[in-house]
Backbone as a ProteinNet text record, in pm:
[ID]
protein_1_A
[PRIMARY]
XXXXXXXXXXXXXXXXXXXXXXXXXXXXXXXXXXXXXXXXXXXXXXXXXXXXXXXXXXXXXXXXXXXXXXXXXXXXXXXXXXXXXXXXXXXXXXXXXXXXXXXXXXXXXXXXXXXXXXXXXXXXXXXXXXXXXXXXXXXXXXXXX
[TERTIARY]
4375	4321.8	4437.7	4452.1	4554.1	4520.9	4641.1	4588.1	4521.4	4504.3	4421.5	4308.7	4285.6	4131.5	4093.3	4151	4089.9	4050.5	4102.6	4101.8	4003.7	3994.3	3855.8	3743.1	3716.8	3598.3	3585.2	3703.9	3664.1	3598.5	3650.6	3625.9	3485.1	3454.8	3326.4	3209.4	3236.5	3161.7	3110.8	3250	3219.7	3128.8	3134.2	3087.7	2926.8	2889.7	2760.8	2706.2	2793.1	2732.8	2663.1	2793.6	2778.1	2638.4	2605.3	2477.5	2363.5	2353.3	2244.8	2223.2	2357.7	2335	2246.3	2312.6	2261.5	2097.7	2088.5	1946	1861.9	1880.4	1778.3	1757.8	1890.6	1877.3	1772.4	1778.9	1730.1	1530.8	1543	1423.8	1320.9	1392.9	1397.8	1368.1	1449.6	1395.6	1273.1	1262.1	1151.1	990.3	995.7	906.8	930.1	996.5	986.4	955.1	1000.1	945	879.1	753.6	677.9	565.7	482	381.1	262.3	158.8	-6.6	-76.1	-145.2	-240	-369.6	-445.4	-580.7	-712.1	-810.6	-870	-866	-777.7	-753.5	-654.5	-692.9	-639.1	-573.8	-495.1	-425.3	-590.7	-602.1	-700.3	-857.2	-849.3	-980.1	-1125.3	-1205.7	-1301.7	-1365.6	-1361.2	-1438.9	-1474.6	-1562.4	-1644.3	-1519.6	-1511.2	-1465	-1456.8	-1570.3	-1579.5	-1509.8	-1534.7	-1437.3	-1268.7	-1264.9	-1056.3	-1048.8	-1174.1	-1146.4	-1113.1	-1100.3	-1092.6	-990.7	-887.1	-784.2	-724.5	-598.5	-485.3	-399.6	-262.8	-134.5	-94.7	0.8	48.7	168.5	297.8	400.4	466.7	567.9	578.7	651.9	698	743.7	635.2	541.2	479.7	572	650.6	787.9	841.4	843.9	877.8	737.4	663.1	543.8	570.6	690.7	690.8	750.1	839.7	916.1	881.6	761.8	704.1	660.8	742	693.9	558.5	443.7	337.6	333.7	308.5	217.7	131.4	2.3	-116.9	-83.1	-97.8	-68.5	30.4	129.3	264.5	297.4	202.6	173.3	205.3	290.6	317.4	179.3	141.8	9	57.6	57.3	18.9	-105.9	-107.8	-237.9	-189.4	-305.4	-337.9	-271.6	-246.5	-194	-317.3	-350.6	-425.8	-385.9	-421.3	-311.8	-222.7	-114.4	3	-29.5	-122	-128.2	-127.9	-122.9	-158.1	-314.8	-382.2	-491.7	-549.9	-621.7	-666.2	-794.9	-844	-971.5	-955.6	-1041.8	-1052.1	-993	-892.9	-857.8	-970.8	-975.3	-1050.2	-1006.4	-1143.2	-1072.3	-1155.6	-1092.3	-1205.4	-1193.8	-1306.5	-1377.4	-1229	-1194.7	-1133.7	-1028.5	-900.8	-774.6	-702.3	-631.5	-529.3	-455.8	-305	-217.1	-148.4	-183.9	-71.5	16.7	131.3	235.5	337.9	327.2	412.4	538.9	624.7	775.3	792	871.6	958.2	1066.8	1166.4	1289.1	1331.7	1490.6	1501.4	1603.2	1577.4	1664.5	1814.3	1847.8	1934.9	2044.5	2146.7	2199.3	2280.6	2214	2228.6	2090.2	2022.4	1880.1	1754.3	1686.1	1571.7	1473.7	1378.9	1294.5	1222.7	1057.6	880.9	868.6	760.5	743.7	580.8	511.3	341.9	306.8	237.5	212.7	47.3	-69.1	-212	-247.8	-268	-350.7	-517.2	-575.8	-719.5	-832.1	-964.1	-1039.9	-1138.6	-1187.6	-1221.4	-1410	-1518.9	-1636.9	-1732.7	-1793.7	-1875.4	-2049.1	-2082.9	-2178.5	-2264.4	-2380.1	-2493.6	-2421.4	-2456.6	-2400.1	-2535	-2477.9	-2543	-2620.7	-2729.7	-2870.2	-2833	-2740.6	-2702.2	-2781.2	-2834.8	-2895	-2999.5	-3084.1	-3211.3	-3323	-3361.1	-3491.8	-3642.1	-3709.9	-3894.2	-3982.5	-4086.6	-4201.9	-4275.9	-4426	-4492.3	-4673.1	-4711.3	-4803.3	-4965	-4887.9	-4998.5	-5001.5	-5121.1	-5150.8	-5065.3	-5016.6	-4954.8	-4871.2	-4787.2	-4612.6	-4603.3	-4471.5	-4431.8	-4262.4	-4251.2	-4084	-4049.5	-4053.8	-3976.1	-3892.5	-3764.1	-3608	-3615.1	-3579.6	-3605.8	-3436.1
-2621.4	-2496.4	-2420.8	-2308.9	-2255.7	-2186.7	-2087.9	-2101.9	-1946	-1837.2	-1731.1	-1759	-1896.1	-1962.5	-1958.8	-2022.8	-2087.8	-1997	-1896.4	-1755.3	-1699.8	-1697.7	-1640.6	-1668.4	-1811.7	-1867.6	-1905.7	-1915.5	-1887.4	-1754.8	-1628.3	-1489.6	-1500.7	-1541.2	-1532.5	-1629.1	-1767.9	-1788.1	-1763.9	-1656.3	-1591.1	-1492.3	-1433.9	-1332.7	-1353.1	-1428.9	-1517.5	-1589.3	-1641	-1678.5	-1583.1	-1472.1	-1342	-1289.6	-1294.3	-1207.8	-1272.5	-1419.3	-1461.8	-1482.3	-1492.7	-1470.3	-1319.9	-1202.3	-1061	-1095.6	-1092.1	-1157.8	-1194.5	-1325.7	-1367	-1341.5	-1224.7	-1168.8	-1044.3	-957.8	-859.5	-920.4	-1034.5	-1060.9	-1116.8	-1167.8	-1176.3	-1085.9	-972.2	-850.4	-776.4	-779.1	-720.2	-806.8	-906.3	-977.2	-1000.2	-954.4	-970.2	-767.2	-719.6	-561.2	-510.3	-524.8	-492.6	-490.5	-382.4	-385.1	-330.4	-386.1	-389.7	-348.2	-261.6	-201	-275.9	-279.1	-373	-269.2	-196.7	-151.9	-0.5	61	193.9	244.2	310.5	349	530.8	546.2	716.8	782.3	862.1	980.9	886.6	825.2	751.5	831.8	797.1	900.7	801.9	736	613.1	676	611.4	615.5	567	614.8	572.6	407.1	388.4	219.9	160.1	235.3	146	150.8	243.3	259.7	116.3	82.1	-13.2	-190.6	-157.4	-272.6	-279.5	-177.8	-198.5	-235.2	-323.4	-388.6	-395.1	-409.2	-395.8	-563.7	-580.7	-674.3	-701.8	-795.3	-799.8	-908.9	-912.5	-1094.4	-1182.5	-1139.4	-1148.9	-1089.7	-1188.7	-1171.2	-1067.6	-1127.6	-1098	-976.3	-902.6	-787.8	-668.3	-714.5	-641.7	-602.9	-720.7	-671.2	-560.9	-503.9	-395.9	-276.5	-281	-178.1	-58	76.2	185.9	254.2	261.8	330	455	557.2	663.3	723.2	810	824.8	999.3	1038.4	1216.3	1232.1	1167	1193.7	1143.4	1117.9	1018.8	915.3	860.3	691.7	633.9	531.1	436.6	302	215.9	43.3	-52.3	6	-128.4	-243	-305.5	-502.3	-610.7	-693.6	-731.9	-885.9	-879.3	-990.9	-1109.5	-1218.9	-1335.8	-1281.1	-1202.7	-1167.1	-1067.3	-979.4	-812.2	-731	-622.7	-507.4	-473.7	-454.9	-416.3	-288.1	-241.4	-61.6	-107.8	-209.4	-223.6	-141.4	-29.9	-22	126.4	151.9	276.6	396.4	477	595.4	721.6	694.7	864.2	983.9	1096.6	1240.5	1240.8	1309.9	1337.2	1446.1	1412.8	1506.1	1450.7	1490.5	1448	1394.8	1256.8	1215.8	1124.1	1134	1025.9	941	795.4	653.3	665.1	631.5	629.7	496.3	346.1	224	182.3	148.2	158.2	47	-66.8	-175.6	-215.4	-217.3	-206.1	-346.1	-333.5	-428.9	-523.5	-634.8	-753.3	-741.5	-661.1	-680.9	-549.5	-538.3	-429.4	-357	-203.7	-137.6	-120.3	-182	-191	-119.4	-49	8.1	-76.6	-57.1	-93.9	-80	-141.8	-139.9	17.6	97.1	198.2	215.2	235.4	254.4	369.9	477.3	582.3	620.6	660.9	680.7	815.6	883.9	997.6	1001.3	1028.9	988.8	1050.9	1060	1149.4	1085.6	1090.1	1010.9	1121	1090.3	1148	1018.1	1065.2	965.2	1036.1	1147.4	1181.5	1158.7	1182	1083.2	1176.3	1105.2	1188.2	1341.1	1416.3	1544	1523	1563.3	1563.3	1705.1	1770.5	1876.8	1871.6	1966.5	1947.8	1910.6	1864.2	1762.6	1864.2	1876.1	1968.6	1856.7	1913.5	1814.6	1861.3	1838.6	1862.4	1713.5	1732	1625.4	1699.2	1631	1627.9	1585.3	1537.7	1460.2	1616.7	1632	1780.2	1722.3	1564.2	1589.2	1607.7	1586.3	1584.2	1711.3	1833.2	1895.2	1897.8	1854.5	1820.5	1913	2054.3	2126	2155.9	2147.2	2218.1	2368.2	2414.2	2585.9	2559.2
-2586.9	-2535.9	-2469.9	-2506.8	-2465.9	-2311.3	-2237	-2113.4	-2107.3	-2232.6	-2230.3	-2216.1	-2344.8	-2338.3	-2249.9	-2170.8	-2007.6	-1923.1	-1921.1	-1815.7	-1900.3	-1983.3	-2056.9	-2051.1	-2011.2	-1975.2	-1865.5	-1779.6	-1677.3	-1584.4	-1642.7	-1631	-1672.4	-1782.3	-1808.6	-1735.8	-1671.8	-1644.9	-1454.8	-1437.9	-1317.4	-1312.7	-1462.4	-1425.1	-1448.2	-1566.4	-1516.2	-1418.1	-1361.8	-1169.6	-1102.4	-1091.6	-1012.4	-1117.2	-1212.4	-1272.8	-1265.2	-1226.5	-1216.3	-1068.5	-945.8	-869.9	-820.2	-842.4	-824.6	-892.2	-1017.4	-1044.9	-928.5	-840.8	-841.1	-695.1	-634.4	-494.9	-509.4	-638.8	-667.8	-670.1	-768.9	-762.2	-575	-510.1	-409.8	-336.6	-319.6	-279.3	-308.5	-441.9	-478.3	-420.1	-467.1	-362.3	-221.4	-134.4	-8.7	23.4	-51.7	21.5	-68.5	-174.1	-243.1	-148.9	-102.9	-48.3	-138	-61.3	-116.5	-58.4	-81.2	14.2	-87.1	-2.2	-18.3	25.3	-66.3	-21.5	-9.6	-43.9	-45.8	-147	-290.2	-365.9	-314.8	-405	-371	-408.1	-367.6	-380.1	-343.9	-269.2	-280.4	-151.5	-168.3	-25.4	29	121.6	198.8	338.8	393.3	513.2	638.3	793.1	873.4	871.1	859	873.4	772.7	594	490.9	530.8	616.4	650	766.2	814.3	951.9	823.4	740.2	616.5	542.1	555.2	468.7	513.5	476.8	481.4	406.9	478.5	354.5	379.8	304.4	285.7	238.2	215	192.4	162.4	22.1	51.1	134.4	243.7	363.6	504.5	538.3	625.6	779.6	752.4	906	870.6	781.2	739.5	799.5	819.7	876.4	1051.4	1117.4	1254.8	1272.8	1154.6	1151.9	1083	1040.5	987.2	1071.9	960.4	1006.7	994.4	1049.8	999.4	1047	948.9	1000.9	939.8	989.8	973.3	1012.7	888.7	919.8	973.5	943.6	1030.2	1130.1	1191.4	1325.3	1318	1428.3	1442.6	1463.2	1413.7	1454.2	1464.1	1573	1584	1555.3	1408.3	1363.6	1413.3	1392.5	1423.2	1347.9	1323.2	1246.8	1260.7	1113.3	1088.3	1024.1	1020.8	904.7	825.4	889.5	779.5	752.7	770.7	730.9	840.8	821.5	882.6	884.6	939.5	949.6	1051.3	930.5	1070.2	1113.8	1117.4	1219.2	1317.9	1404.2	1520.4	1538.6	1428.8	1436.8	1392.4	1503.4	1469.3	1417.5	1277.3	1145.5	1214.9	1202.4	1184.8	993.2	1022.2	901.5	848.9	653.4	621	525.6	505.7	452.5	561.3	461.4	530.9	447.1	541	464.9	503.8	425.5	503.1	431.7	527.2	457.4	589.5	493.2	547.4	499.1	619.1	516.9	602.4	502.1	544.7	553.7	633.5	620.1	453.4	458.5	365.1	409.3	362	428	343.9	256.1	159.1	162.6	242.3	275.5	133.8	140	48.1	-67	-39.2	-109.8	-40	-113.3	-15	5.6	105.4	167.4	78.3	143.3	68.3	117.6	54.6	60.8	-9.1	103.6	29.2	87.7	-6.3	38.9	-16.8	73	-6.9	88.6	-28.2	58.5	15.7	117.5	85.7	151.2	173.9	219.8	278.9	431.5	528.5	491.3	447.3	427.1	447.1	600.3	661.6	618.5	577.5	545.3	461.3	398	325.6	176.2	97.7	-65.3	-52.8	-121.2	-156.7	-278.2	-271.7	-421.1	-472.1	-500.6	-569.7	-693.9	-737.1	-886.7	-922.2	-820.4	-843.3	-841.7	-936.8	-921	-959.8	-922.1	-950.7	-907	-959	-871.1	-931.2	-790.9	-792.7	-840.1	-874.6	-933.4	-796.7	-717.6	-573.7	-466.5	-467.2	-347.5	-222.4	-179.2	-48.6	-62.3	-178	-202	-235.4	-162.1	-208.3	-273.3	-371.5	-394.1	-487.5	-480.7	-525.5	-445.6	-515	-453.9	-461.6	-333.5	-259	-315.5
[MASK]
+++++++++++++++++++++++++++++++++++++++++++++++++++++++++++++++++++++++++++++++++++++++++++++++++++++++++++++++++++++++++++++++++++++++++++++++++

């Protein structure tokens, strides 16, 4: 083996270290700042009480002590439940709004988790728009005025 050989495979099998190393830091990352929101899709309309139920999540539980939340722009300190975030307890007004949770990243030069839902807080009974009838019984009057 001559001594180009050698530097050749050696070059090369550096540079495969280094690629499966980067690999499996990258994969790493991605599961430690991939967040989940549980319970609340983008554009979704739930009741005050369904927002007291969502939770995010992360595959790094400990990445949650450093989480940025805000709620309309607003800083908020949810709860933190077995490893999540949780908005139990937080109080919605009726209307639009948007979460938006950021996690820093353990991997310098790499971005953080980033979950963003905007959504519509409607605590009111659904609307019978459209329903027309009548009843046929002298006590019932159910025509729609």
């Amino acid at each position: 083996m001559t001594r180009n050989t050698r530097r050749v495979r050696t070059a090369a099998a550096l540079v495969l270290l280094l690629a499966a190393s980067a690999t499996a830091v990258l994969a790493a990352h991605a599961r430690w700042t991939v967040l989940t929101v549980h319970g609340l899709g983008d554009g979704t309309v739930l009741t005050a009480a369904d927002f007291g139920r969502v939770q995010v999540s992360t595959g790094d539980p400990a990445l949650l002590d450093e989480a940025v939340v805000l709620l309309d722009g607003m800083p908020v300190r949810p709860a933190r439940v077995d490893g999540r975030i949780s908005f139990r307890g937080l109080e919605l007004s009726e209307g639009r709004h948007r979460l938006l949770v950021r996690v820093p990243s353990r991997v310098p030069l790499l971005p953080g988790g980033l979950a963003e839902r905007r959504f519509t807080v409607d605590s009111g009974p659904p609307a019978a728009e459209g329903w027309k009838g009548s009843s046929s019984s002298p006590r019932w009057s159910t025509t729609r005025r």
